[in-house]
ROLUM-688423 format. One record per residue (C-alpha): residue number from 1; residue in three letters; x, y, z. Coordinates in nm, 3 decimals. Example, Ala and Ser with C-alpha at 12.3 -4.5 7.8 and 13.67 -1.06 7.14 Angstrom:
2
k = 1; r = ala; east = 1.230; north = -0.450; up = 0.780
k = 2; r = ser; east = 1.367; north = -0.106; up = 0.714
END
This chain:
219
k = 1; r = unk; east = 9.210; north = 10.104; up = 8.446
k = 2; r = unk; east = 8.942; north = 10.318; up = 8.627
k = 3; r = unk; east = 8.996; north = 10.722; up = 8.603
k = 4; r = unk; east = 9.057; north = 10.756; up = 8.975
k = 5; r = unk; east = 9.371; north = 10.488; up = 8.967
k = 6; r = unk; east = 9.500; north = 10.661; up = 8.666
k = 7; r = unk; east = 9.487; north = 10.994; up = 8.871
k = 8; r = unk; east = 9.652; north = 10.828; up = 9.129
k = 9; r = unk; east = 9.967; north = 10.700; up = 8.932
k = 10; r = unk; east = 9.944; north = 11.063; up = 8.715
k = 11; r = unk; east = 9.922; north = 11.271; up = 9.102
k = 12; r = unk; east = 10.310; north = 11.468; up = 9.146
k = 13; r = unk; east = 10.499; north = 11.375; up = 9.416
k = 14; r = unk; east = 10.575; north = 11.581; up = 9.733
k = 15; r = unk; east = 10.918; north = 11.788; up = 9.730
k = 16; r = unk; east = 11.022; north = 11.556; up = 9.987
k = 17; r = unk; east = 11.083; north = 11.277; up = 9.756
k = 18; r = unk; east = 11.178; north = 11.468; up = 9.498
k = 19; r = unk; east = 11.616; north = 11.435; up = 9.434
k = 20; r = unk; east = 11.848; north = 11.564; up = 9.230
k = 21; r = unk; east = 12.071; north = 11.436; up = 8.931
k = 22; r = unk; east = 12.344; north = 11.634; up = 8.805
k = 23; r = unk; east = 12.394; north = 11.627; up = 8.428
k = 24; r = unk; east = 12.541; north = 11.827; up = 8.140
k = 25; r = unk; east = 12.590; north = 12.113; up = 8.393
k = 26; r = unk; east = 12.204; north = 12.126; up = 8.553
k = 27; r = unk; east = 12.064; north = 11.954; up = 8.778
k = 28; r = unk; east = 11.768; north = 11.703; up = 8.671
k = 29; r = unk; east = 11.463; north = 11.645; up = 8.915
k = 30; r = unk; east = 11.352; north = 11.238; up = 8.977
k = 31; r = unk; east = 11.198; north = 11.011; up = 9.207
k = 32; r = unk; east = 11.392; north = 10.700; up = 9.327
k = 33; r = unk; east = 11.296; north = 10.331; up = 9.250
k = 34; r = unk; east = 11.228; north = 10.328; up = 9.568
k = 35; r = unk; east = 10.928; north = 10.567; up = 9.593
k = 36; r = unk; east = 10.774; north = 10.497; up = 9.266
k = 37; r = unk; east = 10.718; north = 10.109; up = 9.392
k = 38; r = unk; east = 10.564; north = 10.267; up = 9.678
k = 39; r = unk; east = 10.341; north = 10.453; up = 9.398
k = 40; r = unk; east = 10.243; north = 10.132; up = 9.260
k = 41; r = unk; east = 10.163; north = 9.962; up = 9.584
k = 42; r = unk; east = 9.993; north = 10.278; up = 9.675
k = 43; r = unk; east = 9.765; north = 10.241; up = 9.344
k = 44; r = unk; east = 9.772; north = 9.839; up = 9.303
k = 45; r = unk; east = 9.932; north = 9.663; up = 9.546
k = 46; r = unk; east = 9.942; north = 9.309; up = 9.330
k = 47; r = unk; east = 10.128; north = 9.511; up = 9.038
k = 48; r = unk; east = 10.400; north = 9.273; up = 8.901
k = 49; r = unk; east = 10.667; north = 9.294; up = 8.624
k = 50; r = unk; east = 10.829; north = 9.085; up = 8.434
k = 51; r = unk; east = 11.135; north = 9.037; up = 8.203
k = 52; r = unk; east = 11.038; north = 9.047; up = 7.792
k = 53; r = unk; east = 11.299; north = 8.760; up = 7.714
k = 54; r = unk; east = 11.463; north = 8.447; up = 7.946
k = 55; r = unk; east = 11.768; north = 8.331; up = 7.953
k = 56; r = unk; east = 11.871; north = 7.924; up = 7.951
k = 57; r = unk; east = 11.857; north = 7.934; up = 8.309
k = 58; r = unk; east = 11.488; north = 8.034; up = 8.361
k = 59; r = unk; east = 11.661; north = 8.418; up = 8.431
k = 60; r = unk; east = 11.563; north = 8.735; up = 8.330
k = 61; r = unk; east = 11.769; north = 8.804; up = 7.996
k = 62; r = unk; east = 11.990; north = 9.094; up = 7.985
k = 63; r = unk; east = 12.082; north = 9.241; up = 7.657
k = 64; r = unk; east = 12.493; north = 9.293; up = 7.560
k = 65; r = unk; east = 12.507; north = 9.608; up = 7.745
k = 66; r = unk; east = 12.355; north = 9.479; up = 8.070
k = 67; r = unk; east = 12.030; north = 9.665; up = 8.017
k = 68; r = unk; east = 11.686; north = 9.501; up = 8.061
k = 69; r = unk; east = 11.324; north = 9.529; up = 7.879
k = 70; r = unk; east = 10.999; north = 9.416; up = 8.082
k = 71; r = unk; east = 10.674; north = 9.441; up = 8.089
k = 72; r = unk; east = 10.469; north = 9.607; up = 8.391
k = 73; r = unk; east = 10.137; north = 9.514; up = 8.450
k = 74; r = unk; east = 9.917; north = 9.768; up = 8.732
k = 75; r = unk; east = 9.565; north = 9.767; up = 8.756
k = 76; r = unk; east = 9.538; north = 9.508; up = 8.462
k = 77; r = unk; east = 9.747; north = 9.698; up = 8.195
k = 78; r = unk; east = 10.061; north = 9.613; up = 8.078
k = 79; r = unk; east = 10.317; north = 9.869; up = 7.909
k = 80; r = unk; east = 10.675; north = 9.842; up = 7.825
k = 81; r = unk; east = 10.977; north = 10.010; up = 7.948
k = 82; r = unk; east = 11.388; north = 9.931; up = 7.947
k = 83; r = unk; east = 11.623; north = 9.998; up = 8.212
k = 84; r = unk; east = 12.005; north = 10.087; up = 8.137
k = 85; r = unk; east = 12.233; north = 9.931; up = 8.437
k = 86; r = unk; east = 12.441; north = 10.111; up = 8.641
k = 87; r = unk; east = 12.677; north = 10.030; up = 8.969
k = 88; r = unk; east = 13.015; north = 9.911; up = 8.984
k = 89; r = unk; east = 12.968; north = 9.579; up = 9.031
k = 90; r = unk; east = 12.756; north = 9.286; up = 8.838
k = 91; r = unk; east = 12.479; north = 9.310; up = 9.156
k = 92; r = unk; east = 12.495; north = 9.651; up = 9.145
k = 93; r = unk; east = 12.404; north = 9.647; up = 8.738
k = 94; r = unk; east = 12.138; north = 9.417; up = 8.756
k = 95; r = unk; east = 11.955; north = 9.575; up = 9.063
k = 96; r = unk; east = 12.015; north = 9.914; up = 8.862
k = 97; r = unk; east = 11.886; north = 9.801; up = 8.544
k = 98; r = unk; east = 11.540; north = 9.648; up = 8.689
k = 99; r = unk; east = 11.501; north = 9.963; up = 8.868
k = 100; r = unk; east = 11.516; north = 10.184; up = 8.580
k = 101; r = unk; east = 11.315; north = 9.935; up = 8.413
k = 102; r = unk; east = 11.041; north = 9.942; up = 8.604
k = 103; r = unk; east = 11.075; north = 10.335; up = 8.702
k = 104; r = unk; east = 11.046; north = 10.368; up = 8.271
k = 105; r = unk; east = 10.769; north = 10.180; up = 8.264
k = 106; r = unk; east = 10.544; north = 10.330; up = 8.504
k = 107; r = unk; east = 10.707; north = 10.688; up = 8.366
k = 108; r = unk; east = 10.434; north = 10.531; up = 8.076
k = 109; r = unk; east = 10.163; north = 10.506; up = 8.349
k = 110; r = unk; east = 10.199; north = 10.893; up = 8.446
k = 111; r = unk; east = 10.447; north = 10.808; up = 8.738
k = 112; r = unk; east = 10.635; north = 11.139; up = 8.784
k = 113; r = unk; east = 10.587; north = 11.203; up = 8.435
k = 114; r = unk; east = 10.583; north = 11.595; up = 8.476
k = 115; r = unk; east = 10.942; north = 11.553; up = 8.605
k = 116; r = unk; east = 10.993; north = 11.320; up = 8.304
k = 117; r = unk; east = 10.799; north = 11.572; up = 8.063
k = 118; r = unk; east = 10.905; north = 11.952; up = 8.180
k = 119; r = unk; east = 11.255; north = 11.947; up = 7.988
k = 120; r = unk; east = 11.021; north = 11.915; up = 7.665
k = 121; r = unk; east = 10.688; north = 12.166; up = 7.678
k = 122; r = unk; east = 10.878; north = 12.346; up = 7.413
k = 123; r = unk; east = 10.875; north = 12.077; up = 7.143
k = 124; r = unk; east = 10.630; north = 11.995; up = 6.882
k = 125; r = unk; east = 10.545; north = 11.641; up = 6.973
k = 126; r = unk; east = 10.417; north = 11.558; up = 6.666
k = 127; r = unk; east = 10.750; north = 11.609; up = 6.467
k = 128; r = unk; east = 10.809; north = 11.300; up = 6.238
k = 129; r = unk; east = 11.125; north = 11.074; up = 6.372
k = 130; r = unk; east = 11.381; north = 11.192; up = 6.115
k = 131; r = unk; east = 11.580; north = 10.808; up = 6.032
k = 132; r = unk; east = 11.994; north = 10.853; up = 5.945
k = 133; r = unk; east = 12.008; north = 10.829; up = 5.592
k = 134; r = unk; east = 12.303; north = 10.620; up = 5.590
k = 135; r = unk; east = 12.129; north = 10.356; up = 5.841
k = 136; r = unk; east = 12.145; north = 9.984; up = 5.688
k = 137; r = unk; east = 11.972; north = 9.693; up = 5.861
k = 138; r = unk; east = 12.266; north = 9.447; up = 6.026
k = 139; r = unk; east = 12.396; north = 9.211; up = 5.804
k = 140; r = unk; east = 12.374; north = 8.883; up = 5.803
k = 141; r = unk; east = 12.675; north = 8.693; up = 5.952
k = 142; r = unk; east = 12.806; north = 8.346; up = 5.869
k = 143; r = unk; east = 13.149; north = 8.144; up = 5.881
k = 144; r = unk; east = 13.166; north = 7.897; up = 5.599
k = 145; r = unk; east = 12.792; north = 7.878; up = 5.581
k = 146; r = unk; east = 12.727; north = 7.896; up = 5.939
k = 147; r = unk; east = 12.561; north = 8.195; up = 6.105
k = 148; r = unk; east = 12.666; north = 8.298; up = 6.373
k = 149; r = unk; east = 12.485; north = 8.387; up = 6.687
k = 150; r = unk; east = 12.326; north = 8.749; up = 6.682
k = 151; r = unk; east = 12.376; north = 8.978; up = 6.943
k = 152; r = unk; east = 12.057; north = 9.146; up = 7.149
k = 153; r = unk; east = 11.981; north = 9.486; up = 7.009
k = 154; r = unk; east = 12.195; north = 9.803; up = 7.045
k = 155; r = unk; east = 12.155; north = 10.084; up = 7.262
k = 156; r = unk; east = 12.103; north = 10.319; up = 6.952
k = 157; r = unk; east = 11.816; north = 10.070; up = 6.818
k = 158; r = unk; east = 11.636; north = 10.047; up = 7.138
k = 159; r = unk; east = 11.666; north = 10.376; up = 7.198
k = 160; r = unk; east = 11.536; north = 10.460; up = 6.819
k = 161; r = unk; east = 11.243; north = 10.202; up = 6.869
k = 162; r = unk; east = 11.119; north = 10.384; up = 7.195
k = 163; r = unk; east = 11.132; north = 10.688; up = 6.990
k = 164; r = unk; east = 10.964; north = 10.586; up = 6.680
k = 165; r = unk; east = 10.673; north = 10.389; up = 6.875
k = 166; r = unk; east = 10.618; north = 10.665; up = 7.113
k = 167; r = unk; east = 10.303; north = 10.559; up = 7.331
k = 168; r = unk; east = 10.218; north = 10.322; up = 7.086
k = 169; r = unk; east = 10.472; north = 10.016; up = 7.280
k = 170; r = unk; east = 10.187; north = 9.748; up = 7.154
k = 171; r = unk; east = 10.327; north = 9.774; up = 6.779
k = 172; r = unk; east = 10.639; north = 9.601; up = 6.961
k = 173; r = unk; east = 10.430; north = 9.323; up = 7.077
k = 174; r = unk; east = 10.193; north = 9.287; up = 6.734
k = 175; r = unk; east = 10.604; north = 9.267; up = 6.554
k = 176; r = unk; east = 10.705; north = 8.984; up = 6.789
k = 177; r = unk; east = 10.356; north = 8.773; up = 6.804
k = 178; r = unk; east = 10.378; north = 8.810; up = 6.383
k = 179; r = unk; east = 10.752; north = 8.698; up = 6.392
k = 180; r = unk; east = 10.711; north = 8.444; up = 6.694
k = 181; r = unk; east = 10.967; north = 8.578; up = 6.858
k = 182; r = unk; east = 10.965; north = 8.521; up = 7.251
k = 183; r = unk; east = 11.280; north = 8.641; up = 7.375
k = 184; r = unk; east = 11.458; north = 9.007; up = 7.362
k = 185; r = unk; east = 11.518; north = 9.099; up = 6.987
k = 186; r = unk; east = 11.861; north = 9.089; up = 6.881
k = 187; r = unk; east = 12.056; north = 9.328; up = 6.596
k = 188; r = unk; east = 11.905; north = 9.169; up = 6.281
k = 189; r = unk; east = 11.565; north = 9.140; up = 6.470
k = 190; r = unk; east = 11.578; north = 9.524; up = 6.606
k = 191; r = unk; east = 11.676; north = 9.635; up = 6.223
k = 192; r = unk; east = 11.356; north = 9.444; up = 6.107
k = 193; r = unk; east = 11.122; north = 9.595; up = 6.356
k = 194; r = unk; east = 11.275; north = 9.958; up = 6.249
k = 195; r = unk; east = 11.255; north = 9.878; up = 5.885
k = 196; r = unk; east = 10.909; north = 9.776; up = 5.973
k = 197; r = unk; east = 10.792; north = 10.073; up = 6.158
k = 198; r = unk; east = 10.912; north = 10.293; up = 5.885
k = 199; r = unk; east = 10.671; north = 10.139; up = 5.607
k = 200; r = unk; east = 10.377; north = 10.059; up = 5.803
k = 201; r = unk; east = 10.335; north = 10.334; up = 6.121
k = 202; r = unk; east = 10.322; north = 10.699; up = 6.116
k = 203; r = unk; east = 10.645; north = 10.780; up = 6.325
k = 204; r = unk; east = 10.603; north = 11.051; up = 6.627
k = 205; r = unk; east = 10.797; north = 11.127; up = 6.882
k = 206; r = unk; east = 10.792; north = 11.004; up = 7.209
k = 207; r = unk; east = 10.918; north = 11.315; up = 7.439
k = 208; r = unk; east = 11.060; north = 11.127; up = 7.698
k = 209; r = unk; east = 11.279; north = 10.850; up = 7.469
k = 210; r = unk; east = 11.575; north = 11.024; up = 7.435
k = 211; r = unk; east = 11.602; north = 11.141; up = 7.825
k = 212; r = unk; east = 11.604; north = 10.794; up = 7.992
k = 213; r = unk; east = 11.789; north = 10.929; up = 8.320
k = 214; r = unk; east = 12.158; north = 10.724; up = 8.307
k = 215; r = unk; east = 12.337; north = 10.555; up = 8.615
k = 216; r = unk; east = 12.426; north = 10.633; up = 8.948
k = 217; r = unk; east = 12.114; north = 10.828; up = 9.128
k = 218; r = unk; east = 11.877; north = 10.527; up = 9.243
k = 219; r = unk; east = 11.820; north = 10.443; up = 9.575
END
C-alpha cells in the first residue's frame, strides 16, 4: 500500500457524516457502512471482501450468534475484522453483520479510526492481556464414543482473540494454515488458538477490541 492511499483511508471524515450512537448514557461518534464503502471506493475502487469460512451451500458462514468474520482486501492488503448482527429480522442480521464486518475491518485500515481510538488516549496500550484464571479450553464432547458437532466460537473467545492479537490479525491466519483449518473456528478450535497465543506471542492490547460498536445505528 503506497503512503498517499494509506493517508487517504487514515484522513477523518467531515462532521457531516459523522452520527451518533447512544450508549451507557453518552453518546458515541461513527460513520455508517454506508460512507466507509464510499471510503474504500474513494481509495480503491476494486476493494473486495470476503467471508473467512463457507457454509454447505457455497454461503458465507455465520457463526451461532449470527455474527460474521471476513477478510478485506484494499489496495492489495488483506486484514481481518468480525461483524456482530443486528435488526429484527434474519435479512436485517445478515445485512447488519457484513456491515459491521467490513466497517471493523477497514477500522484496521485507519477508516475513522480516531472515532474508533478517542475513548482510549488514556490507556497504556502496551498493558499485557490479563487471561481469567479460571478459563479451561472446551471440552471435548462425545455420545457413546461419538463426538458431537462443535459449535463456531463464542462471542467472549472472539472477542478475547481480537484482543490478544491486537494488530497482529496474521497470527490468526499462520494458526489456521498450521492446523488446515478452512472454515470459521469453532469452541474447541477458538480455545486452541487462545491456548496458543498465550505460550507463543507476547499479548498486547488492541484498543479498539473491546468497543466493537453493537446493533441498531447502520445505515
Amino acid at each position: 500500500m503506497k503512503p498517499e492511499e494509506s493517508n487517504a483511508l487514515l484522513a477523518p471524515f467531515p462532521k457531516s457524516q459523522i452520527q451518533q450512537l447512544p450508549k451507557g448514557g453518552i453518546r458515541l461518534d461513527y460513520v455508517s457502512h454506508g460512507n466507509v464503502t464510499r471510503r474504500l471506493l474513494e481509495v480503491d475502487p476494486e476493494w473486495n471482501w470476503k467471508p473467512m469460512g463457507f457454509d454447505e451451500h457455497g454461503l458465507p458462514l455465520f457463526d451461532e450468534r449470527g455474527g460474521l468474520w471476513i477478510e478485506l482486501t484494499v489496495c492489495g492488503v488483506t486484514r481481518i475484522g468480525y461483524g456482530e448482527p443486528q435488526g429484527s429480522d434474519a435479512f436485517d442480521r445478515i445485512k447488519g453483520a457484513i456491515g459491521n464486518a467490513i466497517r471493523v475491518a477497514a477500522m484496521r485500515f485507519g477508516v475513522a479510526l480516531d472515532l474508533w481510538a478517542k475513548d482510549f488516549d488514556h490507556h497504556d496500550h502496551n498493558i499485557p492481556v490479563e487471561v481469567a484464571k479460571d478459563y479451561q479450553p472446551a471440552p471435548k464432547r462425545a455420545i457413546n464414543g461419538q463426538p458431537l458437532p462443535v459449535p463456531s466460537m463464542s462471542k467472549k473467545q472472539s472477542d478475547l482473540i481480537l484482543k490478544m492479537v491486537g494488530s497482529n490479525v496474521q497470527l490468526i491466519d499462520e494458526f489456521k494454515s498450521n492446523k488446515e483449518i478452512t472454515t470459521t473456528l469453532n469452541v474447541a478450535q477458538a480455545s486452541e488458538l487462545i491456548e496458543w497465543l498465550k505460550s507463543s506471542t507476547p499479548l498486547m492490547i488492541d484498543p479498539w477490541a473491546n468497543d466493537i460498536p453493537k446493533g441498531g445505528y447502520d445505515d
